[in-house]
TORNUDO-92441 format. One line per 2 residues: their letters; for each residue x, y, z of N, C-alpha, C. Coordinates in steps of 0.2 Angstrom, whole numbers, plus 5000, padded with zeros to 4 digits. Each point is the difference from the previous one (the first is absolute). Layout:
<pts>
A) X/Y/Z/X/Y/Z/X/Y/Z ~ ...
</pts>
This chain:
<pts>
XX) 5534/5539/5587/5005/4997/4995/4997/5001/4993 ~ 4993/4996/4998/4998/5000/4997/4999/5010/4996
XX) 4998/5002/5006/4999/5008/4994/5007/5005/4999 ~ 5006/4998/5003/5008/4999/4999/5001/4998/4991
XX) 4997/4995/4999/5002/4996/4996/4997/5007/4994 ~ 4993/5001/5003/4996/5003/4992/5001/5007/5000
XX) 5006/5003/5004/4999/5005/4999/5007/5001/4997 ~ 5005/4995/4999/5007/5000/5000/4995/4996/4992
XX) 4997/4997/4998/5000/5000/4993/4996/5005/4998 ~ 4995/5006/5001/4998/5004/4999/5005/5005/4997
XX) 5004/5001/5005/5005/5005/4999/5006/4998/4993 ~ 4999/4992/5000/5006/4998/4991/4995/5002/4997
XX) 4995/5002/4999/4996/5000/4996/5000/5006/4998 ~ 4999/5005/5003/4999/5009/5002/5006/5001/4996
XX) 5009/4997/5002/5003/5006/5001/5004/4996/4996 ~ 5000/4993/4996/5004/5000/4997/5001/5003/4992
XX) 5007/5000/4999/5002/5005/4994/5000/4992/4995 ~ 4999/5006/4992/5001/4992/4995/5007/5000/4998
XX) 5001/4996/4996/5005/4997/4997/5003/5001/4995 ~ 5004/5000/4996/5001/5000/4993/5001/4993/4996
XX) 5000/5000/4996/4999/4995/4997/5010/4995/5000 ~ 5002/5004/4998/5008/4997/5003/4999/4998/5007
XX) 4998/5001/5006/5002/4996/5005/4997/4995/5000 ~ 4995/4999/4996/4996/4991/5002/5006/4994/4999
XX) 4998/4995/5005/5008/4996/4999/4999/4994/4996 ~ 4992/5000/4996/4999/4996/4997/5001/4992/5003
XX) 4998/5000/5006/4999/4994/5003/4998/4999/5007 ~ 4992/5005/4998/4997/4998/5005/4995/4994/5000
XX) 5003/4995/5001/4995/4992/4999/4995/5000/5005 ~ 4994/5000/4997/4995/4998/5005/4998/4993/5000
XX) 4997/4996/5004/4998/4995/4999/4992/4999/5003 ~ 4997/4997/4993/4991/5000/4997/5000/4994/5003
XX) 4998/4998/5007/4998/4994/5001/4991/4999/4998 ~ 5001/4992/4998/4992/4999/4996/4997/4995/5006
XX) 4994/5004/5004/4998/4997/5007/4997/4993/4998 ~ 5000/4994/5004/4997/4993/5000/5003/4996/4993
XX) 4999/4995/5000/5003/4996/4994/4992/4998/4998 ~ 5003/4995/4995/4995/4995/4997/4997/4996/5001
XX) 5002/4997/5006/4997/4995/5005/4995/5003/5005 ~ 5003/5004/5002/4999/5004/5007/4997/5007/4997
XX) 4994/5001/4995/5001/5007/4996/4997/5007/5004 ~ 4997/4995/5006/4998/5007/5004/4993/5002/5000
XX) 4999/5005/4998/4991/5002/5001/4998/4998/4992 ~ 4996/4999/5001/4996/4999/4995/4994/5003/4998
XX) 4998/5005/4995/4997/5005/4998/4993/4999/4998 ~ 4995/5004/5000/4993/4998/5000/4997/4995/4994
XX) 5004/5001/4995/4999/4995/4995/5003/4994/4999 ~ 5004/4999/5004/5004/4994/5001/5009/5000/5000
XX) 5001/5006/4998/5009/5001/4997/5003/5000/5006 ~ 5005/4997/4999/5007/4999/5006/5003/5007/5001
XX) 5002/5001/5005/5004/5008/5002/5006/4998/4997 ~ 5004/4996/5000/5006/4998/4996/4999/5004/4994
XX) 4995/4997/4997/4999/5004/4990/5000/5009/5000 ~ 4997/4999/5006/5000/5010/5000/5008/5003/5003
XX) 5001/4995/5006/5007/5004/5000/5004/5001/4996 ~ 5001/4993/4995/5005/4999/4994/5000/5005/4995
XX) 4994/5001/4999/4998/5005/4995/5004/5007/5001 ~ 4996/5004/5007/5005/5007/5002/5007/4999/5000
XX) 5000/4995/5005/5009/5000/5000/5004/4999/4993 ~ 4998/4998/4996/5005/4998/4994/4996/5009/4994
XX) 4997/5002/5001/4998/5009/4997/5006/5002/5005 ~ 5000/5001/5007/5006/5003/5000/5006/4997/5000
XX) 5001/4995/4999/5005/4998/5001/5003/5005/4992 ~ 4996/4997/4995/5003/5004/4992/5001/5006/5001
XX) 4997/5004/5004/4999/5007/4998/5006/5000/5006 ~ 5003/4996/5004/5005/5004/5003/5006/4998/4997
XX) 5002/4995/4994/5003/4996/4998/5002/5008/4992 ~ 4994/5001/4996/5001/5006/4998/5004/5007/5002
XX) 5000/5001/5006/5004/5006/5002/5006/4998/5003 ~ 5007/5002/4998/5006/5000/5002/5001/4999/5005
XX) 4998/5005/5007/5000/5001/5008/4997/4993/5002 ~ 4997/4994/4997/4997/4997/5004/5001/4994/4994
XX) 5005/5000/4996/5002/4994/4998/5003/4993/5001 ~ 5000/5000/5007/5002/4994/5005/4994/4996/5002
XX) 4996/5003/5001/4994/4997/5004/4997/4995/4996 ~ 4998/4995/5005/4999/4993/4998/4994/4999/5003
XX) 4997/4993/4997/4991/4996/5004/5005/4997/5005 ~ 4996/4999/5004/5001/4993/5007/4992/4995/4998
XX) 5004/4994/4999/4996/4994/4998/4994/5002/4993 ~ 5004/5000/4997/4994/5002/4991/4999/4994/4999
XX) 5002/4993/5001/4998/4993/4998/4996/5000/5005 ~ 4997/5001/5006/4995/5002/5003/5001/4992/5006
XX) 5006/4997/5000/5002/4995/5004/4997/5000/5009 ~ 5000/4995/5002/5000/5000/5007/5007/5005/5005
XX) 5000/5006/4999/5004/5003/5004/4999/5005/5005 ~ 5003/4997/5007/4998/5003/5006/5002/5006/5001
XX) 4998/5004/5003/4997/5008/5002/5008/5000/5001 ~ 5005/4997/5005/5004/5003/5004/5006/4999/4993
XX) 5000/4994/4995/5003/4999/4995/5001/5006/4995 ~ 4993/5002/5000/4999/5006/4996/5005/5006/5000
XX) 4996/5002/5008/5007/5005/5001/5007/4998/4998 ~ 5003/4994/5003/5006/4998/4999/5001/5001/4994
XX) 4998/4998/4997/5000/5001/4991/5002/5008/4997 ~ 4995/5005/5003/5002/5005/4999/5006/5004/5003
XX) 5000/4998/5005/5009/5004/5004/5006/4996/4995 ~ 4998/4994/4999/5007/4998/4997/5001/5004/4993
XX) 4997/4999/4996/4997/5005/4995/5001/5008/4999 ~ 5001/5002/5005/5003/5008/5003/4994/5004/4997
XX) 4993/4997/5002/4995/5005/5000/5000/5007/5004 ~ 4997/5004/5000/5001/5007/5003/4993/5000/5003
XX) 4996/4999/4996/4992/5001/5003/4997/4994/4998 ~ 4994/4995/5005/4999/4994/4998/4990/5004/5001
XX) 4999/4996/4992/4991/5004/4999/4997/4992/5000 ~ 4994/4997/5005/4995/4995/4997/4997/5001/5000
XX) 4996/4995/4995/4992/5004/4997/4996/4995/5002 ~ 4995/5002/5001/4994/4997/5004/4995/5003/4995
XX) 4994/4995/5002/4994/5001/5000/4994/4998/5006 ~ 4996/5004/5001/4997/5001/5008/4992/4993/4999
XX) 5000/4999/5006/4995/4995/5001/4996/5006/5005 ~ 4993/4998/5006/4997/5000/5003/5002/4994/5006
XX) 4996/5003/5005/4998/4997/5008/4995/4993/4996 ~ 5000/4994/5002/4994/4996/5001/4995/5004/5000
XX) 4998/5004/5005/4991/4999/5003/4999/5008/4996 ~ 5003/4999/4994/4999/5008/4997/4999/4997/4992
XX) 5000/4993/4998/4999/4995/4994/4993/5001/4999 ~ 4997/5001/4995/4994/4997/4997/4999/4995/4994
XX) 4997/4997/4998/5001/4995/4993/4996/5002/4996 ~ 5002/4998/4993/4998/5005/4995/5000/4991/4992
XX) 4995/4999/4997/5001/4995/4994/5005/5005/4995 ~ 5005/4997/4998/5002/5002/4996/5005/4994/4994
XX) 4994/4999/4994/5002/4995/4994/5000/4994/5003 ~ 4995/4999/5004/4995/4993/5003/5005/4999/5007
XX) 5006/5007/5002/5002/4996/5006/4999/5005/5007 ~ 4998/4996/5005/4997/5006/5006/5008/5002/5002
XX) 5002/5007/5000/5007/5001/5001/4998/5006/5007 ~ 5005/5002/5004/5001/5004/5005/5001/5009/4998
XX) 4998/5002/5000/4999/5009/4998/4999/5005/5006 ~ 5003/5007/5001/5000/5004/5003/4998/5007/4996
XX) 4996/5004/5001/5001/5005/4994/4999/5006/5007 ~ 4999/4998/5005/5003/5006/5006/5003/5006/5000
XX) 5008/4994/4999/5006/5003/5001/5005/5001/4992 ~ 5003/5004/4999/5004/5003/4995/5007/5003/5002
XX) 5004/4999/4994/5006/5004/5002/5005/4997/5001 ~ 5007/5005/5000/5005/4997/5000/5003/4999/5008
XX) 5006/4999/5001/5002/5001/5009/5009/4999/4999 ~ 5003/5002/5004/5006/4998/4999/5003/5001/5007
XX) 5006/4995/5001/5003/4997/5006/5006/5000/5002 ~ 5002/5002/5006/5007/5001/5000/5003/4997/5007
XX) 5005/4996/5001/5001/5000/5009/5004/5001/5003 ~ 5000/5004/5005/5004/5002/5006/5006/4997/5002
XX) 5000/4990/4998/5006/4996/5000/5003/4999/4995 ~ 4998/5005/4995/5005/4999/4993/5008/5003/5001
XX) 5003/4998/4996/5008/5003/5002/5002/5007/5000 ~ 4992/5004/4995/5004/5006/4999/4992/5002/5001
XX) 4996/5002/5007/4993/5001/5000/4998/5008/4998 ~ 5005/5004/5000/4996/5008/4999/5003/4999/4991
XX) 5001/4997/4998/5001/5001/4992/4994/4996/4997 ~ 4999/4994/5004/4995/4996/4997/4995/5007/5001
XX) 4998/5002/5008/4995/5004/4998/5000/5007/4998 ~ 5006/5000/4998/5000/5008/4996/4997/4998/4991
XX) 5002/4993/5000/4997/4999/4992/4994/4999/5000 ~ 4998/4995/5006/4991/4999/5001/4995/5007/4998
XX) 5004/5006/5001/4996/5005/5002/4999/5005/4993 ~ 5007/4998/4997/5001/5002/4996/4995/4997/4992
XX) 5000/4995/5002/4995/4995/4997/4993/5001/4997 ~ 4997/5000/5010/4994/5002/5001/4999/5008/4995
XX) 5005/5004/5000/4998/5006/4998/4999/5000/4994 ~ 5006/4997/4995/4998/4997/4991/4993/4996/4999
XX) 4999/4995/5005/4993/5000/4999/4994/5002/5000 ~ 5000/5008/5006/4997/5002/4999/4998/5006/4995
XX) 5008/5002/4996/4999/5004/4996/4999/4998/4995 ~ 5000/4993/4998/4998/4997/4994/4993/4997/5000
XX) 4995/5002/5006/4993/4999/4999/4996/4993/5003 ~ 5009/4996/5005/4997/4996/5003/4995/5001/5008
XX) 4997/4996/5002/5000/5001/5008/5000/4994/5004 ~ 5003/5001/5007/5002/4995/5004/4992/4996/5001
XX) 5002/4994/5003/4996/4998/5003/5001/4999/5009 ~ 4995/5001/5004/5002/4999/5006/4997/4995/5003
XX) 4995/4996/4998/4998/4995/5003/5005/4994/5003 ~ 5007/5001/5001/5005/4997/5005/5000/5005/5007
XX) 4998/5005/5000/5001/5004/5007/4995/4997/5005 ~ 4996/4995/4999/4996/4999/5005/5004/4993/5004
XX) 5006/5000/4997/5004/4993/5003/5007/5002/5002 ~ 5001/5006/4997/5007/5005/5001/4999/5005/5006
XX) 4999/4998/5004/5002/5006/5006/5004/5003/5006 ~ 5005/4995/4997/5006/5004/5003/5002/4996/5003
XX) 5008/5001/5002/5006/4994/5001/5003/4998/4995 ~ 5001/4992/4998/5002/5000/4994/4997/5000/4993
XX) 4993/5002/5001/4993/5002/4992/5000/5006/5002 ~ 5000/5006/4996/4996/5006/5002/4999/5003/4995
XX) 4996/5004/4997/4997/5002/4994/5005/5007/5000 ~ 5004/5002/4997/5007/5006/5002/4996/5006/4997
XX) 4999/4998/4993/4998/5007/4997/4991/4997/4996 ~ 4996/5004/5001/4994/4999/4999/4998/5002/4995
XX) 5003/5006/4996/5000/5005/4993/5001/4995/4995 ~ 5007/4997/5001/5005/4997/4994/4999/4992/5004
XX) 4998/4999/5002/4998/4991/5000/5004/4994/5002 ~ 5006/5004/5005/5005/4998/5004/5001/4999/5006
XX) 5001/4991/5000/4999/4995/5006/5007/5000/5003 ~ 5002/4999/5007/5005/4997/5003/4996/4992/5001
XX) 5005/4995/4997/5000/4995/5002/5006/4995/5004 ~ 5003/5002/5005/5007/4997/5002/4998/4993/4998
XX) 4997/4994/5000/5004/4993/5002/4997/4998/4991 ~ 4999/5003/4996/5001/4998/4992/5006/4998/4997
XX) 5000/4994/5001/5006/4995/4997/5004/5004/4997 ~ 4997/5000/4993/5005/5005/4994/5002/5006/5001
XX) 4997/5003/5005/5003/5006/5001/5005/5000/5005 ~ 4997/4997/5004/5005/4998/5008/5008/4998/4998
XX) 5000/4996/4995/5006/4996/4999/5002/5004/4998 ~ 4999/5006/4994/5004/5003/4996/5005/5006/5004
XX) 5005/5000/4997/5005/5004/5003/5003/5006/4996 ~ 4995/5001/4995/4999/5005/4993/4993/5003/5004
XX) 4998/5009/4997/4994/5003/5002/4994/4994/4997 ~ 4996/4999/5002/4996/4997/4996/4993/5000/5003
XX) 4994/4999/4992/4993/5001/5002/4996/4994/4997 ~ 4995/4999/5005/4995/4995/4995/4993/5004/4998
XX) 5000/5000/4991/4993/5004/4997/4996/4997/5001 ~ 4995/5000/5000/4992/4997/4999/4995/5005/4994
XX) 5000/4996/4997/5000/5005/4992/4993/5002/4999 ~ 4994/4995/5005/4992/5001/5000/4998/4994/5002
XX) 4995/5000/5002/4997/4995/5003/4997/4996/4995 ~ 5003/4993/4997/4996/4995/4996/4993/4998/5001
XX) 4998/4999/5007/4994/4998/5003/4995/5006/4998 ~ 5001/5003/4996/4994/5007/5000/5001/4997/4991
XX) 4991/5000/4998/5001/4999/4994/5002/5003/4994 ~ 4996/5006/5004/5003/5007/4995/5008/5004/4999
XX) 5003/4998/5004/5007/5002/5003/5004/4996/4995 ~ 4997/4993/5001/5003/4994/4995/5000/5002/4993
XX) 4994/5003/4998/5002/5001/4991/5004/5007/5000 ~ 5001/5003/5003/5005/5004/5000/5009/4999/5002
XX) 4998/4998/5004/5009/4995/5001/4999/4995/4993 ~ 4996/4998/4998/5002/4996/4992/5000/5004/4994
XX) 4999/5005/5000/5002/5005/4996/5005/5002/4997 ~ 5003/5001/4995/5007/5001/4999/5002/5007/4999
XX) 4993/5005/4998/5004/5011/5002/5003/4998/5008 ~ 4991/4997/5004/5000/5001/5007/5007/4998/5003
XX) 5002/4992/4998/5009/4999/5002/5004/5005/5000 ~ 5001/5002/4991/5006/5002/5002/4999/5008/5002
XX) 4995/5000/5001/4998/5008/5004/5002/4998/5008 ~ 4999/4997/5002/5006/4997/5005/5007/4999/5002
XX) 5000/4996/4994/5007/4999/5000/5003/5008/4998 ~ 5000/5004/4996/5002/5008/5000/5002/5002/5008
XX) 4994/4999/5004/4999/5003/5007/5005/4997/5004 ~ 5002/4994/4997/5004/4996/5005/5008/5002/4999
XX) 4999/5000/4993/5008/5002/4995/5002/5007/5004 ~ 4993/5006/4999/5002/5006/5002/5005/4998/5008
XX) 4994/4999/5003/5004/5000/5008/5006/4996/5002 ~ 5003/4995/4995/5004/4998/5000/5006/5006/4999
XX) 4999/5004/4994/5005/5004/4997/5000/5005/5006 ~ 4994/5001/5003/5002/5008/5004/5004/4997/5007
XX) 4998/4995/5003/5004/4996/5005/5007/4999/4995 ~ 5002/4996/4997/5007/5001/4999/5003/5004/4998
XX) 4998/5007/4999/5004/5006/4997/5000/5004/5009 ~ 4995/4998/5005/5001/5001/5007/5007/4998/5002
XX) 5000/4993/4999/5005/4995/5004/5009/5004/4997 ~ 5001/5000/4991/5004/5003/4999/5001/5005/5006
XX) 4997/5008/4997/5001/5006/5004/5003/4999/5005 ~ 4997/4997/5006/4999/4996/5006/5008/4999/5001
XX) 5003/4994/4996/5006/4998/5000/5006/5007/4997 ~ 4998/5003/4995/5004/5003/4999/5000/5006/5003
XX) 4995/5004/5007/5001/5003/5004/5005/4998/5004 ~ 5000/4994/5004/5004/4996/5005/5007/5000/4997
XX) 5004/5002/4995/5006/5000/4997/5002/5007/5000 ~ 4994/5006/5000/5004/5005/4999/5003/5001/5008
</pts>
């Protein structure tokens, strides 16, 4: 099933034709979910920063930058007040909203028994400098599973051509069933029973933009080239996957 899947996104990728600028329908709304809230902020980074302030960050660069282009001027945050709102909510939120693609941004933690402690500004804080990289996630039980991961791959591949690299230290826990490490180049995990994705009934992926627990990684995801040289990589693979989706549709009409 699984090499079905990646051969059948392989091949949009190969053989699709582009577009013109006249067919775009100017509403293809994505929705930029901002992973964990403000209570519940998630991992927390080698210097002490909440995953919440990292995700908000990415998520609202592309959110503007997809708000700036015509073709994607629908797309909206899911939870920017950064409230207690559940995984399954989330998705609801975007289908009612007539999302087309649902993006959440994450940032990566470590295993427990893979923590070291490190003083940093009198306080002993948790650190990994291991493991590095981005990873990205799609599931099987999503509503529309070969677009999620036709976008995942598509993804992985902007990131690599804009200088990022995956990170694999999740494949020693993905080995197959419902975890399995898909593609090892481009940094793409199948995760079937991942809430946010499971529910969504829209193609959808979860990013993990770098590991915060790595301290050097940390001041790079704090950086603001290094962001939005991200956000670009995220924006491109958005653009190339929705001029896909069009083509796609308007073959099935001729």
């Amino acid at each position: 099933m699984v090499f079905f899947l990646m051969m059948c996104c392989f091949s949009l990728l190969l053989f699709g034709t582009p577009i013109s600028s006249e067919c775009w329908a100017g509403d293809f709304k994505v929705a930029v979910d901002i992973g964990h809230t403000r209570n519940t902020p998630g991992a927390i980074s080698a210097r002490g920063v909440p995953e919440y302030l990292f995700n908000k960050r990415i998520a609202t660069l592309l959110h503007q930058k997809l708000l700036h282009d015509q073709r994607f001027k629908g797309s909206f945050m899911i939870n920017e007040s950064g409230d207690d709102l559940s995984l399954p909510a989330r998705a609801a939120l975007a289908d009612r909203q007539g999302a087309v693609l649902f993006v959440s941004i994450h940032h990566d933690s470590v295993e427990p028994k893979d923590l070291s402690y490190w003083l940093y500004q009198g306080k002993l804080l948790a650190h990994c400098d291991k493991f590095a990289g981005y990873s990205i996630f799609y599931s099987e039980e999503n509503g529309s599973p070969l677009n999620s991961l036709t976008f995942a791959v598509i993804l992985g591949s902007e990131m690599l051509r804009n200088g990022f690299c995956p990170t694999l230290h999740h494949a020693e826990k993905f080995t197959g069933g419902d975890k399995d490490l898909i593609d090892r180049i481009r940094g793409v995990y199948k995760y079937n029973k991942l809430v946010v994705l499971r529910t969504t009934e829209m193609p959808a992926v979860l990013f993990e933009c770098g590991v915060i627990k790595n301290s050097n990684e940390e001041l790079q995801l704090s950086n603001s080239d290094y962001q939005q040289r991200m956000v670009d990589a995220l924006f491109n693979a958005i653009k190339i996957y929705s001029t896909q989706i069009i083509n796609d549709n308007m073959n099935q009409k001729d």
